[in-house]
C-alpha positions as CSV (number, residue, x, y, z in Angstrom):
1,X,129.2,75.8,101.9
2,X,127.7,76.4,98.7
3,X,127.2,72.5,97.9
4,X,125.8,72.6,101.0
5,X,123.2,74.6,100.0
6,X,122.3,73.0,96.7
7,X,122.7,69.7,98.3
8,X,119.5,71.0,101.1
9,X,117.6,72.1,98.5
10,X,117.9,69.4,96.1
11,X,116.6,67.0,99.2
12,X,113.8,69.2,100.4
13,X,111.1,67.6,98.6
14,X,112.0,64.7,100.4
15,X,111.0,66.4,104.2
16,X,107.2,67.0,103.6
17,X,107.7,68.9,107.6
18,X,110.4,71.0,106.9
19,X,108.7,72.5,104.0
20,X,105.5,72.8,106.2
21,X,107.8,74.4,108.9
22,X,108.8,77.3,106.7
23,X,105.0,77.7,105.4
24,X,103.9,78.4,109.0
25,X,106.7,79.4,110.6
26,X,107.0,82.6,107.7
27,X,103.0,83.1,108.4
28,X,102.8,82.5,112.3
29,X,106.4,85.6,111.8
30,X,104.4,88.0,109.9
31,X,100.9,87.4,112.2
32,X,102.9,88.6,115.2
33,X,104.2,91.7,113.0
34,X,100.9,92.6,111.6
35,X,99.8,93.4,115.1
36,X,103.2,95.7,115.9
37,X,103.0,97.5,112.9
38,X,99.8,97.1,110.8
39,X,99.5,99.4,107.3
40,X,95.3,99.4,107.4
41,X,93.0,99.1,109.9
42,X,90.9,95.9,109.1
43,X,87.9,95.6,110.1
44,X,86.7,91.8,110.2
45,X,83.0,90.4,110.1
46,X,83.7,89.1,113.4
47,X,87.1,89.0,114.5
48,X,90.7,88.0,113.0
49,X,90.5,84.2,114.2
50,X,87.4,83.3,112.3
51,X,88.8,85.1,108.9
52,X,91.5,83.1,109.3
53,X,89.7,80.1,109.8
54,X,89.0,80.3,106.4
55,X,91.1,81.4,104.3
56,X,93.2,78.2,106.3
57,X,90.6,76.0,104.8
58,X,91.9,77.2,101.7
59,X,95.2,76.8,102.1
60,X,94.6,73.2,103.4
61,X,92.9,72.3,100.4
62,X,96.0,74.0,97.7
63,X,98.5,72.4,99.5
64,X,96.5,69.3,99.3
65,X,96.3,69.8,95.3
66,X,100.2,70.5,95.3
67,X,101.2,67.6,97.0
68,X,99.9,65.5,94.5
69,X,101.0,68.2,91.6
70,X,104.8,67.7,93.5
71,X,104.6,64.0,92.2
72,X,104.7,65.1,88.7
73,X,107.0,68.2,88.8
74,X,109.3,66.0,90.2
75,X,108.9,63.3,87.3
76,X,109.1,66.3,85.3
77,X,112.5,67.6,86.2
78,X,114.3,64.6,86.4
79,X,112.9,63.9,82.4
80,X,113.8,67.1,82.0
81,X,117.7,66.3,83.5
82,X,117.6,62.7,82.0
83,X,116.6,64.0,78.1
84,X,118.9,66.7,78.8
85,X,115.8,69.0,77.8
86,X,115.4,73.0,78.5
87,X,117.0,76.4,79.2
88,X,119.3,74.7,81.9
89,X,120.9,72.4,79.0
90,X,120.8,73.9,75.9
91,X,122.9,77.0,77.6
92,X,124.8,74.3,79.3
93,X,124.5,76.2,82.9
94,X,126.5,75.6,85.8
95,X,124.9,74.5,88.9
96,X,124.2,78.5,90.0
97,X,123.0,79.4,86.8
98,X,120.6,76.5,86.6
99,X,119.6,77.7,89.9
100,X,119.1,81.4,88.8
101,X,117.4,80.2,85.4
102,X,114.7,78.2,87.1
103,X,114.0,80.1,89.5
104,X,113.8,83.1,87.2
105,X,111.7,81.4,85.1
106,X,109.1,79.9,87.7
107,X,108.3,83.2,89.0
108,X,107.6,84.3,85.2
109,X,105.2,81.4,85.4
110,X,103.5,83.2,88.7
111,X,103.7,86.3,86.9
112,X,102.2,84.9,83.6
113,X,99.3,82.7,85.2
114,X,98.2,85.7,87.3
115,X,97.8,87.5,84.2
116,X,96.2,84.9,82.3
117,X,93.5,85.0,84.9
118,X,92.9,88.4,85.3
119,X,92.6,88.6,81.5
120,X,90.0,85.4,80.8
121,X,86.6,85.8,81.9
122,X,86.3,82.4,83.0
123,X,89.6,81.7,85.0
124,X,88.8,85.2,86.6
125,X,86.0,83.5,88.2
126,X,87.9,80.8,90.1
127,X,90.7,84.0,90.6
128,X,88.2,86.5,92.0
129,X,88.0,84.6,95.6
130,X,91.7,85.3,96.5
131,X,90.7,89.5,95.5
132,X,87.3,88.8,97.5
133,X,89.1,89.3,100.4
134,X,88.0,92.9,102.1
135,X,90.7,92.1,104.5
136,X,93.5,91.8,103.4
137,X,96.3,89.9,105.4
138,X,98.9,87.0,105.9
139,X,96.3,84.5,105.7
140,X,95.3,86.0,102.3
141,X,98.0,85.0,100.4
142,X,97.0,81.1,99.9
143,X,93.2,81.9,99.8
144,X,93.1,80.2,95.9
145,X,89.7,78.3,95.0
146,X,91.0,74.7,94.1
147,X,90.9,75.7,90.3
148,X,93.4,79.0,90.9
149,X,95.3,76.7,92.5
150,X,95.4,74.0,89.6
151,X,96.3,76.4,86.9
152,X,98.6,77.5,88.8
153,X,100.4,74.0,89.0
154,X,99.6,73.9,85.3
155,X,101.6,77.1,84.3
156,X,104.3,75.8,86.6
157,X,104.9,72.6,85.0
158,X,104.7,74.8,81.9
159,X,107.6,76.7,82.9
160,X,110.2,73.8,84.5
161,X,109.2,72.0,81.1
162,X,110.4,75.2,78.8
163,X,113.4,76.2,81.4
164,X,114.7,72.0,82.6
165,X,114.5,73.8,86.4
166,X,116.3,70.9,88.4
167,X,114.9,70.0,91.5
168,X,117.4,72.1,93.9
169,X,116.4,75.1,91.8
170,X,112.4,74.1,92.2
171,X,112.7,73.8,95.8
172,X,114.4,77.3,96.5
173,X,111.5,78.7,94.1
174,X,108.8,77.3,96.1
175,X,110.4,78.3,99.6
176,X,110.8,81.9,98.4
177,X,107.6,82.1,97.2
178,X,105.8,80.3,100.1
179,X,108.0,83.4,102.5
180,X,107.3,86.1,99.6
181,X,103.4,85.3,99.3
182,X,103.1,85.4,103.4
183,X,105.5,88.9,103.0
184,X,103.3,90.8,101.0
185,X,100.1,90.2,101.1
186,X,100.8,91.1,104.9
187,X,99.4,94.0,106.8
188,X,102.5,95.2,107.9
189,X,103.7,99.3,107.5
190,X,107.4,99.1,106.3
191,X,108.8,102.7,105.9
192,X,108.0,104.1,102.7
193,X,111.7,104.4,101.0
194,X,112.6,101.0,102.7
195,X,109.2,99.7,100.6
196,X,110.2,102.1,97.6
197,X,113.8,100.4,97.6
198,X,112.7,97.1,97.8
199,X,109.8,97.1,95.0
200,X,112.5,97.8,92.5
201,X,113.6,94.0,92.4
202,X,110.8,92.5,95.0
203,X,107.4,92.5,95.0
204,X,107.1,94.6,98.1
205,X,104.1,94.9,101.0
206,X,102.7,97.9,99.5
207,X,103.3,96.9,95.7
208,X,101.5,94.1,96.4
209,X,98.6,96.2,98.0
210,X,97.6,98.0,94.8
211,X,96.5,94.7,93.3
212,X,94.2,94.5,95.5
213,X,92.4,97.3,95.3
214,X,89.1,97.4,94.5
215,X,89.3,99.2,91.4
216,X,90.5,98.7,88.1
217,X,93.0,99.7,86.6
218,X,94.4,98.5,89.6
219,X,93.4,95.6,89.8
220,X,94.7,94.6,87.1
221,X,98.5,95.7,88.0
222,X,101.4,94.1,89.8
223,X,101.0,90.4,89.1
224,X,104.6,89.3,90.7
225,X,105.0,86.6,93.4
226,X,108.5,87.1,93.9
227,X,110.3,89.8,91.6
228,X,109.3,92.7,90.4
229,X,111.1,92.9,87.1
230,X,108.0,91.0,85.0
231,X,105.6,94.0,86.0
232,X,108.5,96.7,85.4
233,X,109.4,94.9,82.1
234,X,106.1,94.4,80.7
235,X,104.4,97.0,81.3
236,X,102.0,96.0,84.4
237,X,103.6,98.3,87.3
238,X,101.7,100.8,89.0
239,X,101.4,102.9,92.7
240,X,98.6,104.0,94.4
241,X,99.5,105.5,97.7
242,X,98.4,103.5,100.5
243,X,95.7,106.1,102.0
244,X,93.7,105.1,99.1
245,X,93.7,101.6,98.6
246,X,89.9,99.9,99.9
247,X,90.4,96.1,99.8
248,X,87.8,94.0,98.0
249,X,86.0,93.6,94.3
250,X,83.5,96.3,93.7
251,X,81.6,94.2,90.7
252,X,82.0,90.6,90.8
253,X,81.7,89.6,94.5
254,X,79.1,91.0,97.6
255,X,81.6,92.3,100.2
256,X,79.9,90.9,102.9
257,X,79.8,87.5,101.8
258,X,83.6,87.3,101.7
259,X,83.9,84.8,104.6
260,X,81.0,82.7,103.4
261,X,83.0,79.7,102.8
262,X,80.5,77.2,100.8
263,X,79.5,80.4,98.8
264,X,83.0,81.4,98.0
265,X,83.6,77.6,97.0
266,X,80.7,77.1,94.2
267,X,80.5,81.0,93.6
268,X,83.1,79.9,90.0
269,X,80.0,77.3,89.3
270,X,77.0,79.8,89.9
271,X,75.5,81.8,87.1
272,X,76.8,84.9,86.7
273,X,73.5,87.8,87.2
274,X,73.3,90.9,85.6
């Protein structure tokens, strides 16, 4: 059974479908429960379909950037495998622990680039689109301007370079990430110790929420993709009850321009005003 597994996940990259199954069959899951059970009311320039609309225009365009990034992380893993280079090899890991080790280690490289560009004035500018959002749903969670989404693939490489993440291990990251990302930045209400329980080792729906605030400190808070251990760890881990939390960016971006879509594109390239 297990070989099984490793043996799906070491093919994956290989079914370009499949992997786009899981992306919207996890979004199209949490759509129809954000309408049973929503957290906030959201209240949409027009109406949920057109916000979608574009935040979907980003999605199309980051997947389009990590289909041509999947070329070299999969170059990349194999050198790794063939110079018998990283984490994986130097601690001589069985097949399981190579699995936890990369996948451990990507999602420090999610945790790590989010920081990064929260932290650098310039990559906060390409960032600030995805926290633009006054509405925050399922559709949310790929809205990246194409340079978020390149340094993203950056730190990625970054991190299966350091840790020699085979590809099996790669594959399981992106799929839990792809079902995580659609998980939490959705409106759903879970129960609050069922949330409490689960933000202890995941990044859970209403963890996730307090990022987005529109305040700092904030803001600035609960970077995770996937685990919450990084924030715990190092120091980035806060709550804010979910009465207060008001969506948005209260200095860098005009609320009601969030669904602008050519502004939100050259907004990174545009001179900052006073």
């Amino acid at each position: 059974m297990w070989n099984n597994v490793i043996q799906y996940f070491q093919t994956l990259e290989q079914r370009p479908l499949e992997r786009m199954a899981i992306l919207v069959g996890g979004m199209l899951f949490f759509w129809i429960l954000e309408g049973a059970i929503p957290l906030l009311p959201l209240r949409y320039k027009k109406n949920k379909t057109r916000h979608a609309g574009v935040n979907f225009v980003f999605t199309v365009i980051h997947l389009i950037i990590h289909t041509f990034l999947a070329i070299i992380i999969v170059m990349l893993s194999d050198w790794c495998r063939d110079q018998q280079f990283g984490l994986v090899y130097w601690f001589g890991a069985g097949v399981w622990a190579a699995a936890l080790i990369g996948v451990f280690a990507l999602d420090f490289s999610s945790w790590l680039v989010h920081w990064v560009m929260h932290k650098n004035k310039l990559l906060w500018r390409f960032h600030v689109i995805h926290h633009s959002d006054t509405n925050v749903d399922v559709t949310t969670g790929l809205r990246h301007h194409p340079g978020d989404s390149l340094l993203r693939g950056i730190f990625f490489l970054l991190l299966i370079f350091v840790s020699g993440a085979p590809m099996y291990s790669v594959m399981m990251y992106q799929t839990l990430v792809v079902l995580a990302t659609a998980f939490t930045h959705a409106n759903i209400s879970l129960p609050a110790k069922v949330d409490k329980t689960l933000s202890y080792f995941l990044i859970s729906p209403n963890m996730h929420k307090v990022h987005h605030h529109w305040k700092q400190p904030f803001t600035d808070s609960n970077y995770g993709a996937v685990f919450s251990i990084w924030d715990r760890l190092l120091g980035t881990f806060m709550k804010l009850d979910k009465s207060q939390i008001r969506y948005g960016i209260d200095r860098d971006y005009p609320e009601e321009k969030d669904e602008n879509l050519a502004l939100l594109l050259k907004k990174p390239f545009l001179k900052k005003e006073n």
